[in-house]
N, C-alpha and C positions, 0 to 999 in steps of 0.2 A: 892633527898633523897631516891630514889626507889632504884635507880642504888646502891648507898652506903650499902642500907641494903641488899637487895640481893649478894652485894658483899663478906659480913659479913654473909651473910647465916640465918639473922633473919627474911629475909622477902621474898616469894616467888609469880611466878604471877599468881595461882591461890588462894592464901589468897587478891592479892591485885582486881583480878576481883569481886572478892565475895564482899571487902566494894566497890568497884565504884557500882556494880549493887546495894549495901543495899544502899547507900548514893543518888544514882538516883530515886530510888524508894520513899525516905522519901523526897526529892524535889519535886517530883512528887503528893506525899499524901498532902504538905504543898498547892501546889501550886493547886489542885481539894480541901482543903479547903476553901480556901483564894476566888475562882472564887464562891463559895458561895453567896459573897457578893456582885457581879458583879464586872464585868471586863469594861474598860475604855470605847470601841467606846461606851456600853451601857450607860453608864452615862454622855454623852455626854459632854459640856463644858459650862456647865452653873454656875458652881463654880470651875473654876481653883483655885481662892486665898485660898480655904480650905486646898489645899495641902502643904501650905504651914504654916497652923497655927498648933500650940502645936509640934513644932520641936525641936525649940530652944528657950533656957529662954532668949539669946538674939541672933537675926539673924542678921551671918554672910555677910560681905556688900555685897559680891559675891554671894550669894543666895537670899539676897535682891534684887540685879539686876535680874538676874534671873527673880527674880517675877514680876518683873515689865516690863520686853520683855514677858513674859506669859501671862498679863493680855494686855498689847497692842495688843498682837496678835490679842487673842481671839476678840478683839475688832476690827481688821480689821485697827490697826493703822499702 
């Protein structure tokens, strides 16, 4: 898409640095809010099975397995 616009002369590469630095930056903001709440090794693994409730109104059987190799894990099975 870059190639095409620049081709057409709507789009050049410093309009296109300017959003990659704006759009790095609000990842950035999102992701120093988000560690707010704690980040994973912190929370250790005493509730894997939360991660997986209020996802889906009904879970998918492939994420069902999933949970069920995550909670063996965790268990050391």
């Amino acid at each position: 898409m870059k190639a095409h616009l620049l081709a057409l002369g709507e789009w050049d590469d410093e309009r296109h640095a300017a959003m990659a630095a704006e759009c790095e930056a609000t990842v950035r903001a999102a992701q120093k809010e988000a560690e707010k709440l704690g980040v994973l090794p912190e929370q250790g693994k005493d509730n894997i099975e939360s991660m997986f409730d209020d996802v889906y109104a009904e879970m998918p059987w492939h994420i069902a397995e999933q949970r069920e190799l995550a909670l063996a894990e965790s268990k050391g099975e």
